[in-house]
C-alpha positions as a Markdown table, in Angstrom:
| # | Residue | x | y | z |
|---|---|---|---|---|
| 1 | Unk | -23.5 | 31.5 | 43.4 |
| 2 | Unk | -25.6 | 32.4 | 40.4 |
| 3 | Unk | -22.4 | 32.4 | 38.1 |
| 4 | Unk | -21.6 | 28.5 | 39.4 |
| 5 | Unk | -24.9 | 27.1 | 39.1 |
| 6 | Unk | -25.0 | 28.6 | 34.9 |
| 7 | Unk | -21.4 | 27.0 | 34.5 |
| 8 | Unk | -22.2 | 23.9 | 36.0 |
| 9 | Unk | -25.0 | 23.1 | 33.6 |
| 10 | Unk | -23.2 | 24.8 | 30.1 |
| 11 | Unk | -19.9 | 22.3 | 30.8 |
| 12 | Unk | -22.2 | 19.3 | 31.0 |
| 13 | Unk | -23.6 | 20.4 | 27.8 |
| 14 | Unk | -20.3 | 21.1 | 26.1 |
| 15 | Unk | -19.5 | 17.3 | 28.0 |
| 16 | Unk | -22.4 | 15.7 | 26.1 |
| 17 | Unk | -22.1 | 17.3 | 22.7 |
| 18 | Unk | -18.4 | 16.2 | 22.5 |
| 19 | Unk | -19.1 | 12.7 | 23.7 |
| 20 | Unk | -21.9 | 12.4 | 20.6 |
| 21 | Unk | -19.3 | 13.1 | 18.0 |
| 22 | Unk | -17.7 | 10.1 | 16.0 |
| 23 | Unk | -14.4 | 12.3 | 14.4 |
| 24 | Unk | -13.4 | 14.0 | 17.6 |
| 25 | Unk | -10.4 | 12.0 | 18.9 |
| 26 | Unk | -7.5 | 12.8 | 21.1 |
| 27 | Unk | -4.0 | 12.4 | 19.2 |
| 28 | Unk | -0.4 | 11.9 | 21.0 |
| 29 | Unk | 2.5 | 12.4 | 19.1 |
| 30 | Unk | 4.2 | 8.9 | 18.2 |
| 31 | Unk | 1.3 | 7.0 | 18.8 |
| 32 | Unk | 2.3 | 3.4 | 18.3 |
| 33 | Unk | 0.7 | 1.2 | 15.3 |
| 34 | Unk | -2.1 | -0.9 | 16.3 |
| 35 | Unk | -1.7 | -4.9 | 16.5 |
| 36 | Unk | -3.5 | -5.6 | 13.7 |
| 37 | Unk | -1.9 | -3.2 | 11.3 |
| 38 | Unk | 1.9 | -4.4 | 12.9 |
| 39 | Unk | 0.6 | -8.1 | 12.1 |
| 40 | Unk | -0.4 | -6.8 | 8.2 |
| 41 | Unk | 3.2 | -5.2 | 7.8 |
| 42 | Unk | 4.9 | -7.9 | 9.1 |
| 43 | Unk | 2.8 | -10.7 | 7.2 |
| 44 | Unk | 2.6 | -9.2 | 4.1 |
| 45 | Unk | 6.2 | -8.8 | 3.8 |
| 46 | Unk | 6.5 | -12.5 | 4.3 |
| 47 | Unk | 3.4 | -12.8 | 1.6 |
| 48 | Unk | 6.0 | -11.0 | -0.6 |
| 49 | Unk | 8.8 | -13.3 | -0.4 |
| 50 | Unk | 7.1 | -16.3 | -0.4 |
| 51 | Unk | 5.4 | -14.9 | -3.3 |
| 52 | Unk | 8.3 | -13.7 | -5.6 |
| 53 | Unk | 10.4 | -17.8 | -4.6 |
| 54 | Unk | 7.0 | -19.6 | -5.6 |
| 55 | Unk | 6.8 | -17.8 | -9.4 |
| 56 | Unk | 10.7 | -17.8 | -9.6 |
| 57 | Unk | 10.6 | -21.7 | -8.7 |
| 58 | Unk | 8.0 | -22.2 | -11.3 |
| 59 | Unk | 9.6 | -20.1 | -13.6 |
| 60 | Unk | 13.0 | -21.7 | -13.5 |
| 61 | Unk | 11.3 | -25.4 | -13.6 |
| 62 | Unk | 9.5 | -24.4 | -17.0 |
| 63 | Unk | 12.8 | -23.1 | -17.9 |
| 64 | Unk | 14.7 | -26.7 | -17.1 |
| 65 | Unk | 12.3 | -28.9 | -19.1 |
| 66 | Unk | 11.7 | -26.3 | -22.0 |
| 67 | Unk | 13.5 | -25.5 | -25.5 |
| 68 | Unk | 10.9 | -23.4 | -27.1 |
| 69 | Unk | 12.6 | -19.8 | -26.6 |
| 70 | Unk | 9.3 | -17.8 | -26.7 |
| 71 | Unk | 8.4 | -20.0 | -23.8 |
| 72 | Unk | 11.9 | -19.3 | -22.0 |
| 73 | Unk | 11.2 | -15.6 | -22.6 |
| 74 | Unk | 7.7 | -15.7 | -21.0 |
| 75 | Unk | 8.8 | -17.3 | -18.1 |
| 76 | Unk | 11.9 | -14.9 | -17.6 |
| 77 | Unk | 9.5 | -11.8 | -17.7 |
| 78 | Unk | 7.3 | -14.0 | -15.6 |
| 79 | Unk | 9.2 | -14.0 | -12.7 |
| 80 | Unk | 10.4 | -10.4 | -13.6 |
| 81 | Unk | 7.1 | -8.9 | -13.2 |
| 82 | Unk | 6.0 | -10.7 | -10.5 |
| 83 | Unk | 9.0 | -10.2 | -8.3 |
| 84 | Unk | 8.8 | -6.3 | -9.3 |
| 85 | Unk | 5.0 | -5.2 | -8.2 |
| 86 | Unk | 4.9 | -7.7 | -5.6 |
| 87 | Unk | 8.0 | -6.1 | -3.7 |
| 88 | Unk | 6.5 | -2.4 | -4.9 |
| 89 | Unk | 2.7 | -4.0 | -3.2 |
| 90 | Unk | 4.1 | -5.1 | -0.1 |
| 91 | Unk | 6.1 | -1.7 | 0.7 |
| 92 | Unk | 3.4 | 0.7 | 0.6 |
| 93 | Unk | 3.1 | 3.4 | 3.4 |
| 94 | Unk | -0.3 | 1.8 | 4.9 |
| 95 | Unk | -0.1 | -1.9 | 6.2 |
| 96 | Unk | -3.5 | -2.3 | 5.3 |
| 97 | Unk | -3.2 | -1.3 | 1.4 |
| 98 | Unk | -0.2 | -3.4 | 1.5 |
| 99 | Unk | -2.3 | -6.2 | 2.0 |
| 100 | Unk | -4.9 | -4.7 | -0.5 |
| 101 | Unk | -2.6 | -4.4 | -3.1 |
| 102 | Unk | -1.2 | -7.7 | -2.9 |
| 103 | Unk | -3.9 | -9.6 | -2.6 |
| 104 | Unk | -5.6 | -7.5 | -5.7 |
| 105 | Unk | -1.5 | -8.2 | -7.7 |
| 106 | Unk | -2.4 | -11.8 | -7.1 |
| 107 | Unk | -6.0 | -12.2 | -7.9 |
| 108 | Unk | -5.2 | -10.3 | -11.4 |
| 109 | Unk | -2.5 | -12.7 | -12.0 |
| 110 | Unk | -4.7 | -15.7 | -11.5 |
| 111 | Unk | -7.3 | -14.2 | -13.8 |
| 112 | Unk | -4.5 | -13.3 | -16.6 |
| 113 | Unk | -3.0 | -16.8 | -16.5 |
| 114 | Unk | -6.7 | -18.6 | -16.6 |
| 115 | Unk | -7.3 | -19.9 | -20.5 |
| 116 | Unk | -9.1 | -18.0 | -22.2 |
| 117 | Unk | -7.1 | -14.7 | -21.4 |
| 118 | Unk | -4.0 | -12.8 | -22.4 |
| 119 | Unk | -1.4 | -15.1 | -20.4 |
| 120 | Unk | -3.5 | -18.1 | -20.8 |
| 121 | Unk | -1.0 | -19.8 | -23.9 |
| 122 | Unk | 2.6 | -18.4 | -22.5 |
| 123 | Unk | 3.8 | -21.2 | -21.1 |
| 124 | Unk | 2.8 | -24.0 | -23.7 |
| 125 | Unk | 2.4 | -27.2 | -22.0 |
| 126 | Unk | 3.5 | -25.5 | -18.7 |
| 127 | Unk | 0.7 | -23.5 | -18.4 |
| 128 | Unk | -1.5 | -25.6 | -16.3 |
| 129 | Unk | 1.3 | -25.5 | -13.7 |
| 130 | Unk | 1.9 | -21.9 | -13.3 |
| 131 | Unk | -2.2 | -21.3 | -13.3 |
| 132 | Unk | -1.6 | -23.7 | -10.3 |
| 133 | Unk | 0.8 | -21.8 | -8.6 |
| 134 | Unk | -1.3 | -18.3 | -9.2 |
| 135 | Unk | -4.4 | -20.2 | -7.9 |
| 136 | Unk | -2.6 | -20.7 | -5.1 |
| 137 | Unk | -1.3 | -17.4 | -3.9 |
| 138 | Unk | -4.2 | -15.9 | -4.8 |
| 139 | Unk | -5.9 | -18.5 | -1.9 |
| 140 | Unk | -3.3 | -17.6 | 0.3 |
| 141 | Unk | -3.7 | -14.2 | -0.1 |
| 142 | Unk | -7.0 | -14.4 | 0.4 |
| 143 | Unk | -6.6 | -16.4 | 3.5 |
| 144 | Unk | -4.1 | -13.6 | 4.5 |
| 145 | Unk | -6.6 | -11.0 | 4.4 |
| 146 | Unk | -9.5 | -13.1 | 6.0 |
| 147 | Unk | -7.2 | -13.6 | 9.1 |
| 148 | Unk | -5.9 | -9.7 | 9.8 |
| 149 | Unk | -10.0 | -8.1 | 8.9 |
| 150 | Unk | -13.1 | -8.3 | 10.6 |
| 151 | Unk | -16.0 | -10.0 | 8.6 |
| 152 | Unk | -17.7 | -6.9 | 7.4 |
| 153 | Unk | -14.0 | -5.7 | 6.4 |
| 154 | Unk | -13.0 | -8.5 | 4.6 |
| 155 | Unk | -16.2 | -8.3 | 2.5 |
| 156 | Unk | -15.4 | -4.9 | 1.2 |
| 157 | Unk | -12.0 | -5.9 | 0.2 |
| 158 | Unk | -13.3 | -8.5 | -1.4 |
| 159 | Unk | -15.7 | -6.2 | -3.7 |
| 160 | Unk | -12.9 | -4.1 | -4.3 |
| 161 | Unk | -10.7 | -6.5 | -5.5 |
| 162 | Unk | -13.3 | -8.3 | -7.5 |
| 163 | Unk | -14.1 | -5.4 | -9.4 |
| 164 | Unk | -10.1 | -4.0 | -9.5 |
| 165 | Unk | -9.3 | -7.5 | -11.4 |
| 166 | Unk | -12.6 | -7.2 | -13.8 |
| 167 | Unk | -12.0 | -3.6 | -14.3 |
| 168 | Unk | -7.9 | -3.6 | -14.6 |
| 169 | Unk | -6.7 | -7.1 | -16.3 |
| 170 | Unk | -3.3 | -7.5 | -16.8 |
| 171 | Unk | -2.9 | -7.2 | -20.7 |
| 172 | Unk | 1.1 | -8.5 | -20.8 |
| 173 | Unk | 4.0 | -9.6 | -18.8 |
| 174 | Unk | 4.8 | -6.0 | -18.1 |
| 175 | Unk | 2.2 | -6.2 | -15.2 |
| 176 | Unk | 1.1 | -2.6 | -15.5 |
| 177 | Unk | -1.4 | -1.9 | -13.3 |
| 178 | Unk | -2.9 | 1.3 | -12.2 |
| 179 | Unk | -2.7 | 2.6 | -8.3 |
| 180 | Unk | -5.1 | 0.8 | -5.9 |
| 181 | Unk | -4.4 | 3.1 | -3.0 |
| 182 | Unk | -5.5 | 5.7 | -5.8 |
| 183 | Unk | -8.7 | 3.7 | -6.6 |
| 184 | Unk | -9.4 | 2.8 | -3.0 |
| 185 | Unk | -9.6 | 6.5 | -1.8 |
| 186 | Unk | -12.2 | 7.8 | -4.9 |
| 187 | Unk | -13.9 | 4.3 | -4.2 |
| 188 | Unk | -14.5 | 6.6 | -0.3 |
| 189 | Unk | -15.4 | 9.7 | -1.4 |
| 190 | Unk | -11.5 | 10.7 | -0.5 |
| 191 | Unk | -12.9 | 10.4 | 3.0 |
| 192 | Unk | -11.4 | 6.7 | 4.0 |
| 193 | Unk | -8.8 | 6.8 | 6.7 |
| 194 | Unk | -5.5 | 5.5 | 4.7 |
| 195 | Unk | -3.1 | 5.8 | 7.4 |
| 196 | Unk | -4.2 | 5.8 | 11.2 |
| 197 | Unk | -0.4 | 6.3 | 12.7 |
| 198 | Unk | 2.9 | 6.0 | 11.5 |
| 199 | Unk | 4.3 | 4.4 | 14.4 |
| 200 | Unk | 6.6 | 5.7 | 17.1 |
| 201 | Unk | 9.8 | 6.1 | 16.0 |
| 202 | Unk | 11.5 | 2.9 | 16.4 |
| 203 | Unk | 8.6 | 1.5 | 13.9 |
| 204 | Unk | 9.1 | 4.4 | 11.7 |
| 205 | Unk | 13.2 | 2.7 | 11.7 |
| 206 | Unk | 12.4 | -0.7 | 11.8 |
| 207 | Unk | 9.7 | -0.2 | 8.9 |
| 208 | Unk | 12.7 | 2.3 | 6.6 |
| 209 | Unk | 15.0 | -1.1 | 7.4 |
| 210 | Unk | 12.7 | -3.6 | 6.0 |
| 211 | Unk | 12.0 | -1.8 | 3.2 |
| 212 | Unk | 15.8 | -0.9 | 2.2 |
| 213 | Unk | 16.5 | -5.1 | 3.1 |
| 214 | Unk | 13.9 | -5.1 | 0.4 |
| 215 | Unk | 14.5 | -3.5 | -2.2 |
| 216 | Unk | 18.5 | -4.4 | -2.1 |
| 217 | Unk | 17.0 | -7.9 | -2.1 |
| 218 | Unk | 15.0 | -7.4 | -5.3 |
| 219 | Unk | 17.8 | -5.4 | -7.3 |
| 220 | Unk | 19.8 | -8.3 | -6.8 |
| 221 | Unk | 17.7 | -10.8 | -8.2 |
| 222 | Unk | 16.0 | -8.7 | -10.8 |
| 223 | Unk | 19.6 | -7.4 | -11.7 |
| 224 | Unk | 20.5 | -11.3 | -12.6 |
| 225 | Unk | 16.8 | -12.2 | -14.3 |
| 226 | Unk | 17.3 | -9.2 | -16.4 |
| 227 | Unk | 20.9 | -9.6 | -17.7 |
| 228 | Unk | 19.5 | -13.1 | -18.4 |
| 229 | Unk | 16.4 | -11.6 | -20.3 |
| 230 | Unk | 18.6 | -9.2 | -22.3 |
| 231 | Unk | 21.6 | -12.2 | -23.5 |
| 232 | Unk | 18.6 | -14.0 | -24.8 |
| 233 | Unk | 16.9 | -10.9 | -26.7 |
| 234 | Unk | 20.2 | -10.6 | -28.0 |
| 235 | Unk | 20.5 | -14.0 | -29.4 |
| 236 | Unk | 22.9 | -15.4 | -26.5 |
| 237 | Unk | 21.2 | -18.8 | -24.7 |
| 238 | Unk | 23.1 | -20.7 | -22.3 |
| 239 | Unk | 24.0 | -22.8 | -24.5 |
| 240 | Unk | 25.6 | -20.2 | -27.0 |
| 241 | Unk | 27.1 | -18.7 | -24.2 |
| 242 | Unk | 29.2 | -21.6 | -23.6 |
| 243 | Unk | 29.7 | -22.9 | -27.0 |
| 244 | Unk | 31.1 | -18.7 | -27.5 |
| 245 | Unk | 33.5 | -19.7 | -24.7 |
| 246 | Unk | 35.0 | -23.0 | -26.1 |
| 247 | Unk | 35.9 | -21.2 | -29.1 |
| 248 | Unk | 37.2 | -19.0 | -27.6 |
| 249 | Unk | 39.3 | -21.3 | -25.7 |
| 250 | Unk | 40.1 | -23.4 | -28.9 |
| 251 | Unk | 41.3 | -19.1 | -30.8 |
| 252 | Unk | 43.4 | -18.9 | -27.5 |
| 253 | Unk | 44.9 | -22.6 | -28.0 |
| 254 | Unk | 45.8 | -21.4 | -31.8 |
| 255 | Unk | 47.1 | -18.6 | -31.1 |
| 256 | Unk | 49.9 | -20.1 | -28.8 |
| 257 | Unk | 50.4 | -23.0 | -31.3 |
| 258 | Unk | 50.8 | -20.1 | -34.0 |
| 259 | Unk | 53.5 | -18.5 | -31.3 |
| 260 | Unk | 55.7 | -21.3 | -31.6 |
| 261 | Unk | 55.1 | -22.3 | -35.6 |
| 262 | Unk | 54.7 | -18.7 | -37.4 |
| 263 | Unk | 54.6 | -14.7 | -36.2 |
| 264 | Unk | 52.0 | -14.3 | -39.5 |
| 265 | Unk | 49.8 | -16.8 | -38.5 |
| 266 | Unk | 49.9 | -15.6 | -34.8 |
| 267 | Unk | 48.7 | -12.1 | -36.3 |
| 268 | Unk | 46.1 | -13.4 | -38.0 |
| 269 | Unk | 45.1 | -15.3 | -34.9 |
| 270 | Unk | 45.7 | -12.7 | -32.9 |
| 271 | Unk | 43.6 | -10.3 | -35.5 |
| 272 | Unk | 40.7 | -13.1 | -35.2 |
| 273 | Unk | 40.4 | -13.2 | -31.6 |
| 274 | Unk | 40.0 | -9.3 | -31.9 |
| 275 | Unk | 37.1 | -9.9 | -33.8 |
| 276 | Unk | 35.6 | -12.4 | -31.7 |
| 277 | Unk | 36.0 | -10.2 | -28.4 |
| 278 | Unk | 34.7 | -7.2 | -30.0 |
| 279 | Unk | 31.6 | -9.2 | -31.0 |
| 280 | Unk | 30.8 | -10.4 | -28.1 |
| 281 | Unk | 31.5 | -6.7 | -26.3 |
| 282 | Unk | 29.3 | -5.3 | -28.9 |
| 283 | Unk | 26.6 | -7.5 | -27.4 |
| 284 | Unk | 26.8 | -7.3 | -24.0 |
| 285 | Unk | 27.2 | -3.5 | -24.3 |
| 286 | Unk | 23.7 | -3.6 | -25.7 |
| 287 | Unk | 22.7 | -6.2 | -23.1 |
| 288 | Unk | 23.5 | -3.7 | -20.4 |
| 289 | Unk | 21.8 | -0.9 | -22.4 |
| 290 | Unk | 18.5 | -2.3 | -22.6 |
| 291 | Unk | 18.9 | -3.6 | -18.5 |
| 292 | Unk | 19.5 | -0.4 | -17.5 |
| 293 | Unk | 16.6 | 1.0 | -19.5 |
| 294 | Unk | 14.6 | -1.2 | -18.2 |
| 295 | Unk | 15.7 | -0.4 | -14.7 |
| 296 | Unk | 15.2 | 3.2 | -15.1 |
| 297 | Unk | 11.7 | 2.6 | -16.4 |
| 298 | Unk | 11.1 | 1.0 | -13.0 |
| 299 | Unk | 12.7 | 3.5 | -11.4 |
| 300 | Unk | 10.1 | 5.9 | -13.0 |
| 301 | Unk | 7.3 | 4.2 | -12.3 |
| 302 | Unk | 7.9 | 3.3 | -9.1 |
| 303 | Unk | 8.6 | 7.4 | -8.1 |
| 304 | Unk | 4.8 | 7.8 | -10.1 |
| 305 | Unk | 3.4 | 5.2 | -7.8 |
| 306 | Unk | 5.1 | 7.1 | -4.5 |
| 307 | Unk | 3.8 | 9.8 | -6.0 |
| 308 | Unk | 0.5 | 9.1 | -6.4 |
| 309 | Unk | 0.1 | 7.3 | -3.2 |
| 310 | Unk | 1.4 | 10.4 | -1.3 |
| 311 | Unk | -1.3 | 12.0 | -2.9 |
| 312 | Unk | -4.0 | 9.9 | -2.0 |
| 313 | Unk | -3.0 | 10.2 | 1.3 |
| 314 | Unk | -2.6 | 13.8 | 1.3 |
| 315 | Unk | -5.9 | 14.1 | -0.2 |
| 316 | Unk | -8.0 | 12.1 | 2.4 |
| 317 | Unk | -6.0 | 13.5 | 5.2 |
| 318 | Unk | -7.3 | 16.6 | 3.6 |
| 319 | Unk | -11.0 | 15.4 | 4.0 |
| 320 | Unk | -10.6 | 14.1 | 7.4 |
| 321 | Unk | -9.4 | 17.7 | 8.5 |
| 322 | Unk | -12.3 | 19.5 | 6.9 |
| 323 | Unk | -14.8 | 17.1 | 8.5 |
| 324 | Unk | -13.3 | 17.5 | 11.8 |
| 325 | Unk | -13.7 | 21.5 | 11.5 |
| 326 | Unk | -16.8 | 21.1 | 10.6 |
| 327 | Unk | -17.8 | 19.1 | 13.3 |
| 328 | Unk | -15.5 | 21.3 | 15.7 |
| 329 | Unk | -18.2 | 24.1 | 14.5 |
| 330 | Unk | -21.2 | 22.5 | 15.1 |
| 331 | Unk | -20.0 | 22.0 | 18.5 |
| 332 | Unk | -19.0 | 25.3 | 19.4 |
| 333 | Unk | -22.5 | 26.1 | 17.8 |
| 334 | Unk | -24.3 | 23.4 | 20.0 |
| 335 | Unk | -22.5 | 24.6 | 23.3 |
| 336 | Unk | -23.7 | 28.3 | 22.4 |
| 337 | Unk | -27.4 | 27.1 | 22.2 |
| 338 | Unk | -27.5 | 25.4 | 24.5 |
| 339 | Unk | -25.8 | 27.6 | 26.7 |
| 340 | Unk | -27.9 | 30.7 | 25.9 |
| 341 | Unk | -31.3 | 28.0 | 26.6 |
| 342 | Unk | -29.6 | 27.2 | 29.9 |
| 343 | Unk | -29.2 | 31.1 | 30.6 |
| 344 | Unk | -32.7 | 31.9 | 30.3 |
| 345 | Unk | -34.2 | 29.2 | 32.1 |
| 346 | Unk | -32.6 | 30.3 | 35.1 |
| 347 | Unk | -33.1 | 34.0 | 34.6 |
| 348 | Unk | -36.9 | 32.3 | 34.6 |
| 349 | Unk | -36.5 | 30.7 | 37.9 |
| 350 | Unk | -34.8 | 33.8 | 39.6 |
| 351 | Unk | -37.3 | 36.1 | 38.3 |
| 352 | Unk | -39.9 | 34.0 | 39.5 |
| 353 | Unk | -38.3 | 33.4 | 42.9 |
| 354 | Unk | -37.4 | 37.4 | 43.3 |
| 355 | Unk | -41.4 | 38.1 | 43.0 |
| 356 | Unk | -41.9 | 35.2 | 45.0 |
| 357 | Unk | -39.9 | 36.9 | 47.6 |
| 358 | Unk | -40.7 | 40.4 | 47.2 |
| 359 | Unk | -44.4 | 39.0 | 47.8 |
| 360 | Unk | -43.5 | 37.3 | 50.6 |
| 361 | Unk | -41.8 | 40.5 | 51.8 |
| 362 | Unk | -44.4 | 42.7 | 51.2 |
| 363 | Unk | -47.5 | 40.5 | 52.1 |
| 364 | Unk | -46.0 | 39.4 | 55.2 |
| 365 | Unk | -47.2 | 42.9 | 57.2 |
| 366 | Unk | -50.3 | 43.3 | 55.9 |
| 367 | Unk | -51.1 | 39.5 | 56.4 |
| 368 | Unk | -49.9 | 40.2 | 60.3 |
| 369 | Unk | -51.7 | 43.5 | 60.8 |
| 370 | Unk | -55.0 | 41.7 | 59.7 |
| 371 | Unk | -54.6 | 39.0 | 61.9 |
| 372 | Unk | -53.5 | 41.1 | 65.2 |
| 373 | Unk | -56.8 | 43.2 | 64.2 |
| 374 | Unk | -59.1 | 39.9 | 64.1 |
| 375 | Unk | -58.0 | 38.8 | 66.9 |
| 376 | Unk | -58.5 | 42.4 | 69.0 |
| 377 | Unk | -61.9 | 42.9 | 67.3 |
| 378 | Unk | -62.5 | 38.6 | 68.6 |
């Protein structure tokens, strides 16, 4: 009985010390992603796409009205850039540095394009429409994130990206930027909570689908923009692209008249065309030299940025871990306290009711004898 009524009271006291901590939490395996960090996956993927079509649309209509080749340039690496970090923004491990990250891509992009700034004279007398366009997305982005945070959320976000565009700004149309999942953990002590679930399996599928869709999706179309970029480093424009084809047309023509006319002036034609082939194979070999370069470069930097996020990750999982041991110890310390208090206080009480009793027991005779002997002496 004694044993039950000292358990009873050390359980509660485990019960309440466990209820006061913030970091204890009980964890199923494949514990399904919450609503609002499905909706940020989802939506920021969209973000992405709509993202990459708006600057490639721009892009391509500066590239329909315009002659000036260092103009034609900048707006090929434009859409380049901009189709590369928003697709490597919008696939990151955590929905919500995703969003983060894209909405810091597009805010840096509105601040390089502003006049005044390194992209601010790129596009000659375009530029005022492609600052429209990046005043735009970064609106939308910004709407974006307003709609999937809560109020005091969204404010930090905001501070954060704030200060990532003033501290980072984009320098060129290479778009380097450094890691924001990176900067976002040191910005927490390590301690923030990047990742609160991967998602049950099928999310953990559908997410490795969506992110294969796009990345096949982007090779294509950066595959194109840079075979496009390296012709017209090489000195090849549409233009001279075709004109290489008439003539070419017009060596072939020759060369059957020559046929039919001469066998020494079908040599020499033949000998010419040579030439010509060999010229243009010399330049598309180094077309396709500096694309795949350029395509192992991304490569690389993409693996750094894995790299480094897995890292960030690792390193406030880390910190979560040690703060939950630590807390797991001053619990296990709490329940002993207040155990051992709950131990003595009824030892207390039991000692106090055993002399209580052992009065009662004693006194008891004595207290009847000296009333029986009043009562005979009465």
């Amino acid at each position: 009985m004694l044993f039950t009524g000292l358990r009873l009271p050390a359980f509660l006291a485990a019960a309440a010390c466990v209820a006061g901590c913030s970091l204890v939490s009980l964890k199923t395996p494949e514990r399904p992603l919450s609503t609002r960090d499905l909706n940020a996956r989802i939506l920021t993927r969209e973000f992405s796409y709509h993202f990459t079509a708006a600057v490639g649309q721009c892009a391509d209509d500066i590239g329909a009205s315009e002659t000036d080749a260092g103009v034609l340039t900048s707006a090929l690496r434009w859409k380049i850039a901009a189709a590369t970090e928003s697709q490597r923004a919008a696939s990151r491990i955590s929905p919500m540095m995703s969003l983060l990250d894209t909405w810091a891509l597009a805010a840096q992009m509105r601040a390089f394009l502003s006049h005044g700034q390194a992209g601010g004279e790129l596009f000659g007398s375009h530029q005022e429409t492609a600052v429209a366009v990046a005043v735009e997305l970064d609106g939308e982005a910004q709407a974006l994130a307003r709609r999937l945070t809560a109020s005091a959320e969204f404010s930090e976000y905001q501070r954060f990206v704030d200060a990532y565009t003033r501290e980072h700004p984009l320098t060129n149309l290479e778009f380097v930027r450094p890691s924001v999942v990176e900067l976002w953990s040191e910005a927490h002590g390590g301690g923030a909570r990047l990742v609160d679930s991967m998602g049950t399996i099928t999310e953990a599928m559908t997410d490795f689908s969506d992110r294969l869709k796009m990345s096949s999706d982007a090779l294509a179309l950066q595959t194109l923009w840079r075979t496009q970029l390296a012709l017209r480093e090489a000195g090849y424009s549409g233009t001279d692209i075709r004109a290489a084809l008439r003539q070419l047309d017009e060596r072939l023509a020759k060369a059957s008249a020559a046929a039919e006319n001469a066998p020494q002036l079908l040599h020499d034609a033949i000998a010419e065309v040579r030439r010509s082939v060999l010229d243009v194979l010399e330049r598309v070999d180094s077309s396709s030299a500096r694309m795949i370069e350029a395509l192992r470069t991304e490569r690389e930097a993409l693996s750094a940025d894995v790299r480094i996020e897995r890292q960030a990750i690792v390193t406030a999982a880390d910190a979560q871990r040690r703060a939950l041991a630590q807390d797991a110890a001053t619990i296990a310390e709490r329940i002993v306290r207040s155990s051992g208090d709950e131990a003595r206080r009824l030892a207390r009480e039991v000692l106090a009711l055993m002399i209580v009793l052992a009065l009662l027991v004693l006194g008891l005779p004595f207290a009847a004898g000296y009333l029986v002997g009043r009562a005979r002496r009465g």
